[in-house]
DRENKOLSE-983764 format. One record per residue: residue in three letters; x negated, y, z negated of N, C-alpha, C in turn. Coordinates in Angstrom, 2 decimals. Atoms other than C-alpha are relative to their C-alpha. Example, Ala and Ser with C-alpha at 12.3 -4.5 7.8 and 13.67 -1.06 7.14 Angstrom:
DRENKOLSE-983764
voba resn = ALA, n.X = -0.89, n.Y = -1.19, n.Z = 0.00, ca.X = -12.30, ca.Y = -4.50, ca.Z = -7.80, c.X = -0.90, c.Y = 1.20, c.Z = 0.00 .
voba resn = SER, n.X = 0.82, n.Y = -1.19, n.Z = 0.06, ca.X = -13.67, ca.Y = -1.06, ca.Z = -7.14, c.X = 0.77, c.Y = 1.09, c.Z = -0.73 .
//
This chain:
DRENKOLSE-983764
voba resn = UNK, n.X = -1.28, n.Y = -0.59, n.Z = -0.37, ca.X = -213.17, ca.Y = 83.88, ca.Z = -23.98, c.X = -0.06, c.Y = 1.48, c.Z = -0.34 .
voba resn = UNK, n.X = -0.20, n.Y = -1.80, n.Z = 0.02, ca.X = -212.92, ca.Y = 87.82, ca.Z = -23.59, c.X = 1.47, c.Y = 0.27, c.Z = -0.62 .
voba resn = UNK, n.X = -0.94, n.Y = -0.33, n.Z = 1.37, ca.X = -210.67, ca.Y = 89.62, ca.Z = -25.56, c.X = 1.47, c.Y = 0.21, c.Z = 0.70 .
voba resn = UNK, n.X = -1.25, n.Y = 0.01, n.Z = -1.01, ca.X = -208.21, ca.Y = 90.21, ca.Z = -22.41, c.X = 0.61, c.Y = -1.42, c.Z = -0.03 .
voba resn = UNK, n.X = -0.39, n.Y = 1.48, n.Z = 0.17, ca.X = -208.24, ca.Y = 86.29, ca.Z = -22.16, c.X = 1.05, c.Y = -0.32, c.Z = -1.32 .
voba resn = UNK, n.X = -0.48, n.Y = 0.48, n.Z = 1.09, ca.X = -207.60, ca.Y = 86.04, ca.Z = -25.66, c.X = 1.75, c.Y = 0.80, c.Z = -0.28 .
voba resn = UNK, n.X = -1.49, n.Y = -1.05, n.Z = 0.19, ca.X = -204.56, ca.Y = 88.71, ca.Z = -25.73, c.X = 0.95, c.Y = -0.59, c.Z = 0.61 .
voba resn = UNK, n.X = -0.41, n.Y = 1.12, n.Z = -0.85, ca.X = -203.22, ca.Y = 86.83, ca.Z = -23.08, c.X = 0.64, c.Y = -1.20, c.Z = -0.67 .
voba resn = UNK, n.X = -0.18, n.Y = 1.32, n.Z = 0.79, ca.X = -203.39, ca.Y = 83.22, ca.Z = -25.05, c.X = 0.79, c.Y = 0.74, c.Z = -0.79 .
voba resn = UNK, n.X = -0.78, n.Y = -0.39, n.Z = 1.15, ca.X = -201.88, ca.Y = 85.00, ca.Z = -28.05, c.X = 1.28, c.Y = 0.51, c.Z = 0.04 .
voba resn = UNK, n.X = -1.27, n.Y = -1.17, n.Z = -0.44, ca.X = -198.91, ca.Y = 86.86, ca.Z = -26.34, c.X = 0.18, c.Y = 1.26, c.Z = -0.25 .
voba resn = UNK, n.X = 0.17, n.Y = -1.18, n.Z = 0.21, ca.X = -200.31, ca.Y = 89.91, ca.Z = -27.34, c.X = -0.06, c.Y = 0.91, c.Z = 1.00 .
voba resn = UNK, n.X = 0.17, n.Y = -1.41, n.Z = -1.14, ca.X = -200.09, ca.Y = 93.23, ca.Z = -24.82, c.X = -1.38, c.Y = 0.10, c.Z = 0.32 .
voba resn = UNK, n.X = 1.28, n.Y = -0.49, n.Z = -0.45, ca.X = -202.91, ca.Y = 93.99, ca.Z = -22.60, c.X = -0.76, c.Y = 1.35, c.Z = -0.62 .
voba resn = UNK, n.X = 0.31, n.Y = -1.23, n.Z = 0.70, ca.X = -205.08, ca.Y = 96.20, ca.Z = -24.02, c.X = -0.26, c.Y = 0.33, c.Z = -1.55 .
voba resn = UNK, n.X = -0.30, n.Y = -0.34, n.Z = 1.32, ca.X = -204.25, ca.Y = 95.17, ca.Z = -27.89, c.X = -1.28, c.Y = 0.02, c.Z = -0.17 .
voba resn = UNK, n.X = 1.28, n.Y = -0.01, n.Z = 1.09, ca.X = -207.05, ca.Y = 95.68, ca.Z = -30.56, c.X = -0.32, c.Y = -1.18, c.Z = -0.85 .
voba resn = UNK, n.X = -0.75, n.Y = 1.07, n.Z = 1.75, ca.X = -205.27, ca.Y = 92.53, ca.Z = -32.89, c.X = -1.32, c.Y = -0.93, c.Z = 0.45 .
voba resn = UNK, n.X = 1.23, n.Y = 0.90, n.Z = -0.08, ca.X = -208.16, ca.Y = 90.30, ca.Z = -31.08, c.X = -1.39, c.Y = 0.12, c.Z = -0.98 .
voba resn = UNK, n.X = 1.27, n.Y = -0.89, n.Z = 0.40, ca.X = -211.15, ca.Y = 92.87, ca.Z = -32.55, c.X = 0.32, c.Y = -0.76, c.Z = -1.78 .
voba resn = UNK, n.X = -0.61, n.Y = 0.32, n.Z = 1.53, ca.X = -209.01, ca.Y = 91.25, ca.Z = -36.26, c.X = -0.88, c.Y = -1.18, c.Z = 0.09 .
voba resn = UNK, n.X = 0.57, n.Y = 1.21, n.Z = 0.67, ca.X = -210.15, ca.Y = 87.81, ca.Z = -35.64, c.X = -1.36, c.Y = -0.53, c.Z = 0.51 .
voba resn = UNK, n.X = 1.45, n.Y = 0.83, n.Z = -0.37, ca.X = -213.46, ca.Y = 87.38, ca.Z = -33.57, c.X = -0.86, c.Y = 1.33, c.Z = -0.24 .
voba resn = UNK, n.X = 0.86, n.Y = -0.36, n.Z = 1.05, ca.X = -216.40, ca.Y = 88.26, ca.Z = -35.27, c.X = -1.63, c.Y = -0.29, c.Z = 0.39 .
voba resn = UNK, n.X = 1.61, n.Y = 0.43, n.Z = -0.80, ca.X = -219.85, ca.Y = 88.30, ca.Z = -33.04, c.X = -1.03, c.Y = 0.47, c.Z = -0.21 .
voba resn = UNK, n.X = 0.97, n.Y = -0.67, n.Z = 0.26, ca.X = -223.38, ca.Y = 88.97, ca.Z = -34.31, c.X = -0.55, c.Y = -0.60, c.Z = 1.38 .
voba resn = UNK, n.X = 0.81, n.Y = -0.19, n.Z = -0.87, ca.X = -226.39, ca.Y = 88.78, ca.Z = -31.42, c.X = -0.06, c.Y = -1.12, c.Z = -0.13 .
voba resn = UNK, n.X = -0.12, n.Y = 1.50, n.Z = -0.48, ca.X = -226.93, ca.Y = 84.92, ca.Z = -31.96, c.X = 0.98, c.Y = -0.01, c.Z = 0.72 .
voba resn = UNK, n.X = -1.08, n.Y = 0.64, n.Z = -0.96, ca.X = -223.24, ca.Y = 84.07, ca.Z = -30.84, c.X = -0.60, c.Y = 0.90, c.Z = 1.62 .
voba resn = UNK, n.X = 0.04, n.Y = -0.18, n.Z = -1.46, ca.X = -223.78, ca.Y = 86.13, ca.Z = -27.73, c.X = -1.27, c.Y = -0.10, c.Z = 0.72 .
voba resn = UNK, n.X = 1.17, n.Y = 0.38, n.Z = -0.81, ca.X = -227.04, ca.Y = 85.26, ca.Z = -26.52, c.X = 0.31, c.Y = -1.86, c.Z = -0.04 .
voba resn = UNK, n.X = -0.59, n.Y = 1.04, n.Z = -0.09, ca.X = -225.60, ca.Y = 81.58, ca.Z = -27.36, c.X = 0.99, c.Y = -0.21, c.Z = 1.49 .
voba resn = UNK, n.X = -0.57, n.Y = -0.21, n.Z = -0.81, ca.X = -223.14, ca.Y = 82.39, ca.Z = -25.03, c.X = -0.43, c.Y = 0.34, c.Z = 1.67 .
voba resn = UNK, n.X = 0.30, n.Y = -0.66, n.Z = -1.14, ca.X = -225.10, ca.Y = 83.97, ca.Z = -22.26, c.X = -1.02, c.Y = -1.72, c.Z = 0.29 .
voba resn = UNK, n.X = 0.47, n.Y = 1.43, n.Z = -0.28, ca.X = -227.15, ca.Y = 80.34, ca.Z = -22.45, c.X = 0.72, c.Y = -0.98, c.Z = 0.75 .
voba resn = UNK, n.X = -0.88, n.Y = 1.29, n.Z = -0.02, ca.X = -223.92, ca.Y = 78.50, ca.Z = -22.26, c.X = 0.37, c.Y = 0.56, c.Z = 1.79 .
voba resn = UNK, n.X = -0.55, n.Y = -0.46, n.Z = -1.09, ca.X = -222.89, ca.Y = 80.85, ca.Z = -19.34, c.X = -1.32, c.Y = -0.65, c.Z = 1.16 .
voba resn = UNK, n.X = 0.96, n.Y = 0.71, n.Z = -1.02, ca.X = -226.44, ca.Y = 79.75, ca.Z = -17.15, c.X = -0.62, c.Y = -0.59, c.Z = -0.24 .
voba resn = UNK, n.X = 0.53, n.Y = 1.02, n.Z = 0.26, ca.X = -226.71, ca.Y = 76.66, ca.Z = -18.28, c.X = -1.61, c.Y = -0.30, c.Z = -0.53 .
voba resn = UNK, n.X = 1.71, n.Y = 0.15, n.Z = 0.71, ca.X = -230.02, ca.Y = 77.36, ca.Z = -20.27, c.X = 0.27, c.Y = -1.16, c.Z = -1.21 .
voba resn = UNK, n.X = -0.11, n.Y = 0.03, n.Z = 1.41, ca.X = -230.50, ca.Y = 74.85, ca.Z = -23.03, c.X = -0.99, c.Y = 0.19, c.Z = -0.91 .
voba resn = UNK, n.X = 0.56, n.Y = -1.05, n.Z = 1.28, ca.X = -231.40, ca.Y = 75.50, ca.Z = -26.48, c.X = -0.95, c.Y = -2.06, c.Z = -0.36 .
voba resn = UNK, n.X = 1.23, n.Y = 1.00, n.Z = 0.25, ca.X = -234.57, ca.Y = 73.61, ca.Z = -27.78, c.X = 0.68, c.Y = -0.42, c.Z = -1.34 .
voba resn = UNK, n.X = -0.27, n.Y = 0.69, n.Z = 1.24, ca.X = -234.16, ca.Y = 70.50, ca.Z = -30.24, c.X = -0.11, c.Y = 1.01, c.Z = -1.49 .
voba resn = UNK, n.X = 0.14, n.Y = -0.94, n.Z = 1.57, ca.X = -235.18, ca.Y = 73.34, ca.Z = -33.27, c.X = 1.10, c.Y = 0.59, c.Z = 0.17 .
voba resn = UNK, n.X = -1.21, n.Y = -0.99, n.Z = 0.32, ca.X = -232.18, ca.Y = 75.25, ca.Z = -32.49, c.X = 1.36, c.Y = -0.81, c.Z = -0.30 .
voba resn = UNK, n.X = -1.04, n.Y = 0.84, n.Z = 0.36, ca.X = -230.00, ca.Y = 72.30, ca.Z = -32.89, c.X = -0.18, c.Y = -0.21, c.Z = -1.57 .
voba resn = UNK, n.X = -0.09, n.Y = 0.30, n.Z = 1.57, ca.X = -230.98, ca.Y = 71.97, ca.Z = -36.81, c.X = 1.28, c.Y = 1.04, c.Z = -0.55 .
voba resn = UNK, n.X = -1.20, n.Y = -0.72, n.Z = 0.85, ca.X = -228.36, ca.Y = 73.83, ca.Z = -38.75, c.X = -0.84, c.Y = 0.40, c.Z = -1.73 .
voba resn = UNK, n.X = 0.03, n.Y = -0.82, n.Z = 1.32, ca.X = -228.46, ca.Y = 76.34, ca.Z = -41.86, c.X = 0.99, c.Y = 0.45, c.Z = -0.95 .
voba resn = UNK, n.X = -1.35, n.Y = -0.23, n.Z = 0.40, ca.X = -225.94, ca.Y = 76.42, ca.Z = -44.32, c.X = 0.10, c.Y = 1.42, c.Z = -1.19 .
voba resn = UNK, n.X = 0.27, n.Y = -1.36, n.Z = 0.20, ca.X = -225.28, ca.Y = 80.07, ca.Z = -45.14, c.X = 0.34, c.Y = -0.40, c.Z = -1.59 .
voba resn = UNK, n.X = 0.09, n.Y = 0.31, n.Z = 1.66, ca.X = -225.56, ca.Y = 80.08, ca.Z = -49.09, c.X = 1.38, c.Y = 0.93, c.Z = -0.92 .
voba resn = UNK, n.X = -1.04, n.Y = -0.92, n.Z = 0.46, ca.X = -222.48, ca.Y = 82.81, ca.Z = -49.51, c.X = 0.93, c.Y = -0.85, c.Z = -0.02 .
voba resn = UNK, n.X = -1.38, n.Y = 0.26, n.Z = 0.23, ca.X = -219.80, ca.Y = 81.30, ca.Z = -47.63, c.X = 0.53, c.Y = -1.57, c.Z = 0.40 .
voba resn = UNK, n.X = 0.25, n.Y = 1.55, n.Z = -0.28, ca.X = -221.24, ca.Y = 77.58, ca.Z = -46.55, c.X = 0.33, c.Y = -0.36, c.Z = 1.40 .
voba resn = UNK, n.X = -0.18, n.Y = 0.46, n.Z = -1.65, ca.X = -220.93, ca.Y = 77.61, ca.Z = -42.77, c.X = -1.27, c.Y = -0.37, c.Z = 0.36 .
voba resn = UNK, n.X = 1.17, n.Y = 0.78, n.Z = -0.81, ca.X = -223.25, ca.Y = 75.59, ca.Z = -40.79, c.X = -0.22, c.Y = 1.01, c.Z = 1.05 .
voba resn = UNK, n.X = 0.68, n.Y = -1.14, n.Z = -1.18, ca.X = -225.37, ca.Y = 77.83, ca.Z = -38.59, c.X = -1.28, c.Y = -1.03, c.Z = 0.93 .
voba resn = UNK, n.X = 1.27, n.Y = 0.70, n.Z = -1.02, ca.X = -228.20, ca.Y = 77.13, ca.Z = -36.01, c.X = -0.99, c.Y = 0.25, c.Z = -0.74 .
voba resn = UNK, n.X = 1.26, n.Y = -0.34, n.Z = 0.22, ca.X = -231.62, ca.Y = 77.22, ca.Z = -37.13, c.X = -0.76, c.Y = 1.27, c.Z = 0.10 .
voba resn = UNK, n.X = 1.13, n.Y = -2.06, n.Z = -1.20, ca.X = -232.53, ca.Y = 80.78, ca.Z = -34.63, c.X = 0.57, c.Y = 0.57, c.Z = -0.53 .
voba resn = UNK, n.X = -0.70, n.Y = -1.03, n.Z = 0.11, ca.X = -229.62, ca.Y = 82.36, ca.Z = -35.88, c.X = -0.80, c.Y = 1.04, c.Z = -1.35 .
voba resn = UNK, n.X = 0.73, n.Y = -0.77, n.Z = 1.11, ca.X = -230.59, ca.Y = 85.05, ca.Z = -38.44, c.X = 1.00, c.Y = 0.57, c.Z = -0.56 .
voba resn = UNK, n.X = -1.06, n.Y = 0.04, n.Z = 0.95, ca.X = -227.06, ca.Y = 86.06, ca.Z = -39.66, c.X = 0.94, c.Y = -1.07, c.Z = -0.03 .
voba resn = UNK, n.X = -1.43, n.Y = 1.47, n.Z = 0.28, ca.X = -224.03, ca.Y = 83.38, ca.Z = -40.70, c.X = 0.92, c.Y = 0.71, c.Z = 1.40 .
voba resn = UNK, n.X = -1.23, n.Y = -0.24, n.Z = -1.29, ca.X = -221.59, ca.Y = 83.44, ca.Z = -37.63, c.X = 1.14, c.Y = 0.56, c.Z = -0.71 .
voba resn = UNK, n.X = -1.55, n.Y = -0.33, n.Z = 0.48, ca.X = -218.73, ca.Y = 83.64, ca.Z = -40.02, c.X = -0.22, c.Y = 1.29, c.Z = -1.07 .
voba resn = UNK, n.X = 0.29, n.Y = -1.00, n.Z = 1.06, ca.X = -219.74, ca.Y = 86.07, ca.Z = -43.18, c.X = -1.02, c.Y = 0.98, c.Z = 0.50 .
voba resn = UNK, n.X = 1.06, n.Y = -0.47, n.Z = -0.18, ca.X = -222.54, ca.Y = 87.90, ca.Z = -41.23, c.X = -1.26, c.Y = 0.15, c.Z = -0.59 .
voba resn = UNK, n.X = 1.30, n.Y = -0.26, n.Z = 0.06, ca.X = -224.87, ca.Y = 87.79, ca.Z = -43.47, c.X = -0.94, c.Y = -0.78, c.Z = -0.31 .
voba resn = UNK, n.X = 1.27, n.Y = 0.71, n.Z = -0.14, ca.X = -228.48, ca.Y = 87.25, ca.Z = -43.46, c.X = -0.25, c.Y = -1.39, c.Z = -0.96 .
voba resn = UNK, n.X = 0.40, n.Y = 1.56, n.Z = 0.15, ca.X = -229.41, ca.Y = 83.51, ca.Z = -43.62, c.X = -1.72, c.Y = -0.31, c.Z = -1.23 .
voba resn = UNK, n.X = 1.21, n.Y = 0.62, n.Z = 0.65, ca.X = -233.18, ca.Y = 83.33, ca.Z = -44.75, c.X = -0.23, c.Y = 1.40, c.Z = -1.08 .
voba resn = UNK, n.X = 0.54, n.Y = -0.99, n.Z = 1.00, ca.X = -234.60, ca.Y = 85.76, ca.Z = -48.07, c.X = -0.78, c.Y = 0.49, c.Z = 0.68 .
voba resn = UNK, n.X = 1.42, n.Y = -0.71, n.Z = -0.50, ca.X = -237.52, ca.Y = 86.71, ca.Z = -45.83, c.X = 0.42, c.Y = 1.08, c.Z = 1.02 .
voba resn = UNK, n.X = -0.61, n.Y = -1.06, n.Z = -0.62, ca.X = -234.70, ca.Y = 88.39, ca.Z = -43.89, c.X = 0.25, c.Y = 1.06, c.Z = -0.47 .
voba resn = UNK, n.X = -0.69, n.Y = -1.20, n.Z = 0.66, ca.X = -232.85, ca.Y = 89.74, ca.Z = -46.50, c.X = -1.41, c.Y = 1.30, c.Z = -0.73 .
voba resn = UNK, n.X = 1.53, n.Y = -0.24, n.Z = 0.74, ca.X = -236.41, ca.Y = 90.81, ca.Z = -47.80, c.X = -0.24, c.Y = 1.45, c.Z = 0.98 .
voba resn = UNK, n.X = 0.58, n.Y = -1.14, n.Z = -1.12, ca.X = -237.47, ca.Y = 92.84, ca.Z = -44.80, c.X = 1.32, c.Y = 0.91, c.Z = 0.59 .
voba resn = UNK, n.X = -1.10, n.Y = -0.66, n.Z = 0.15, ca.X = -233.92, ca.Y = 94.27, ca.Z = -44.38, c.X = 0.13, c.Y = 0.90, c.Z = -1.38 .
voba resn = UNK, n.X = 0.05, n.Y = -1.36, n.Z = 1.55, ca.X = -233.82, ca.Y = 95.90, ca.Z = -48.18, c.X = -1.20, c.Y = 0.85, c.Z = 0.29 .
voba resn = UNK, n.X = 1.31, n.Y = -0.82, n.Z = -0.31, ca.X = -237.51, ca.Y = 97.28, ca.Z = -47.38, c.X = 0.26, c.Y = 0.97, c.Z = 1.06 .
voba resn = UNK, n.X = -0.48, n.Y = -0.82, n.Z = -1.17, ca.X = -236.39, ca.Y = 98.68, ca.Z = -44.18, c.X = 1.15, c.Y = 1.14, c.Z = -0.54 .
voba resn = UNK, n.X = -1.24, n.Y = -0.56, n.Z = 0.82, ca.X = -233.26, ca.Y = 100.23, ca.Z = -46.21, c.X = -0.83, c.Y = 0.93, c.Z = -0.70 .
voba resn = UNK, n.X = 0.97, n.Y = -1.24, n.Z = 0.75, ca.X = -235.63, ca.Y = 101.86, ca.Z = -48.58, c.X = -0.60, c.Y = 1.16, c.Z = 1.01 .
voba resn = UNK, n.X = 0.34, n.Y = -1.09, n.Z = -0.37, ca.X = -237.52, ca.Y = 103.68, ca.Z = -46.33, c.X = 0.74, c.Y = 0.90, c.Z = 0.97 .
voba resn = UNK, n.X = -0.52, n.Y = -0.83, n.Z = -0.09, ca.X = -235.19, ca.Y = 105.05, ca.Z = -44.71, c.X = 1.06, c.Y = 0.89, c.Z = -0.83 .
voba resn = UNK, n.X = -0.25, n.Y = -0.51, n.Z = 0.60, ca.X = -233.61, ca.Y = 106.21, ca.Z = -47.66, c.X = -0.58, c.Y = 0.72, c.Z = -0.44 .
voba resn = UNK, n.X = 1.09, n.Y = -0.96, n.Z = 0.22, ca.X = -236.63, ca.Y = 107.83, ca.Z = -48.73, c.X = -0.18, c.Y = 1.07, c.Z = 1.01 .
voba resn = UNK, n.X = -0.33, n.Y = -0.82, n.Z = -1.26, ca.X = -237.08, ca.Y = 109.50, ca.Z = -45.25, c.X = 0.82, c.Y = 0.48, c.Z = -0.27 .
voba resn = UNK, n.X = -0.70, n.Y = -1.23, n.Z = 0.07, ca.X = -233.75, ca.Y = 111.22, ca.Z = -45.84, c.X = 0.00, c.Y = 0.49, c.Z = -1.54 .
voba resn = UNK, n.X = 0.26, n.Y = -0.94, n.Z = 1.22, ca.X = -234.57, ca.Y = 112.03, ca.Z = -49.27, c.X = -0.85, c.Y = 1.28, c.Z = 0.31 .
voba resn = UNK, n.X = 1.14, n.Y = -0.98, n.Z = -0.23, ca.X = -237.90, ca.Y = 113.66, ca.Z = -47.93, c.X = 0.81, c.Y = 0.92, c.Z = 1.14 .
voba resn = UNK, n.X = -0.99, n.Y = -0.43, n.Z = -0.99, ca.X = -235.54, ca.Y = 115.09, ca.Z = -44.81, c.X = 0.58, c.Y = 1.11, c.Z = -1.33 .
voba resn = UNK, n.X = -1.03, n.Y = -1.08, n.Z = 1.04, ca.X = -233.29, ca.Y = 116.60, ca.Z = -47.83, c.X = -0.63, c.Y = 0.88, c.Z = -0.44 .
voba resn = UNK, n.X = 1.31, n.Y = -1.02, n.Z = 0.64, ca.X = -236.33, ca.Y = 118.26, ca.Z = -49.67, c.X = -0.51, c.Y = 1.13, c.Z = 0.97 .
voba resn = UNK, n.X = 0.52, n.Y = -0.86, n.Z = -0.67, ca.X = -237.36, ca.Y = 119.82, ca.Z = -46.53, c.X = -1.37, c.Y = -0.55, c.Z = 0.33 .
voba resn = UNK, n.X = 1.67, n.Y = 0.73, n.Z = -0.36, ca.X = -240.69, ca.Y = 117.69, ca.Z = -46.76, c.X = -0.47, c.Y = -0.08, c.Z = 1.19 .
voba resn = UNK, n.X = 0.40, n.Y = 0.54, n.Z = -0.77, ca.X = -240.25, ca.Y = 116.34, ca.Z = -43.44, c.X = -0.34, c.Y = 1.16, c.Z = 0.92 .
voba resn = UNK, n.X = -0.20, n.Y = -1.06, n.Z = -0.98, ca.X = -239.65, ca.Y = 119.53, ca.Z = -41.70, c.X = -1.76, c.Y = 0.74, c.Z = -0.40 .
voba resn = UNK, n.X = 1.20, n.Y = -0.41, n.Z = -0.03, ca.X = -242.83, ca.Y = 120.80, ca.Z = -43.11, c.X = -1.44, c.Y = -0.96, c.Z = 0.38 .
voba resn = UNK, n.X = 0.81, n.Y = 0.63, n.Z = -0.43, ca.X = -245.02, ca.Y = 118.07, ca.Z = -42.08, c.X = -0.12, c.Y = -0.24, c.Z = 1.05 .
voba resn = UNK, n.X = -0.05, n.Y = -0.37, n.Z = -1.07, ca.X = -243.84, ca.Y = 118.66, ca.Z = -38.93, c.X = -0.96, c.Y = 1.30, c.Z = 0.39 .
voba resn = UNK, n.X = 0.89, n.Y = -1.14, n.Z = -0.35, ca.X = -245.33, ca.Y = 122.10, ca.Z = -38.94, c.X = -1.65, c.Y = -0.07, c.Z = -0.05 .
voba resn = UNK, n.X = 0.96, n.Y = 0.17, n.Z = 0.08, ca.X = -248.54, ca.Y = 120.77, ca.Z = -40.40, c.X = -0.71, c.Y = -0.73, c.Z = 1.08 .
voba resn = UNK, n.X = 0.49, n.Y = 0.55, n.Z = -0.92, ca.X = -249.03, ca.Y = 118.64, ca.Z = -37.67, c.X = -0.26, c.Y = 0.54, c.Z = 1.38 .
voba resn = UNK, n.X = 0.35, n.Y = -0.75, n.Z = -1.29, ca.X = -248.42, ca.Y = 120.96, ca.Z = -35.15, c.X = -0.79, c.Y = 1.32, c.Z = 0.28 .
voba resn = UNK, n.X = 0.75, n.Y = -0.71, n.Z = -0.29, ca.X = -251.13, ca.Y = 123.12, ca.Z = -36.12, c.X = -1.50, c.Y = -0.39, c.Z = 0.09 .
//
């Protein structure tokens, strides 16, 4: 249901935002969705379920964040997500220093 649909159902004005309050879509739900829309189905592994360890919702197996709390499902996620976090924190450390800007120059001679 689109958010016009939903404004609609709710008796809310065309156009409101109040929908954006209660639905809550990471990249599973909508590739879920785009399945459901041309009748693709989802392989017996995606029917297992994962129960997010924060807020205890049952998830799919593929998904990689909780539908309801967003976040990441498996440690090997959250794992490679903090690592990823670091270096780009570092990067704008080295950015701040000026580092990067000079390794730019070094390279371009």
């Amino acid at each position: 249901m689109g958010y016009e649909q939903l404004n609609k159902f709710a008796g809310w004005k065309p156009g409101s935002d109040r929908a954006k309050v209660y639905v809550h879509l990471n990249n599973d739900d909508v590739n879920q969705a785009i399945r459901d829309k041309y009748g693709l189905e989802s392989s017996d592994e995606e029917e297992k379920s994962v129960r997010c360890s924060y807020c205890g919702t049952e998830n799919q197996s593929d998904h990689s964040e909780c539908r309801t709390c967003g976040r990441i499902l498996s440690l090997e996620q959250q794992t490679k997500k903090e690592e990823k976090q670091q270096v780009i924190e570092r990067l704008a450390e080295l950015d701040k220093k000026g580092i990067l800007e000079k390794l730019e120059k070094l390279e371009e001679r």
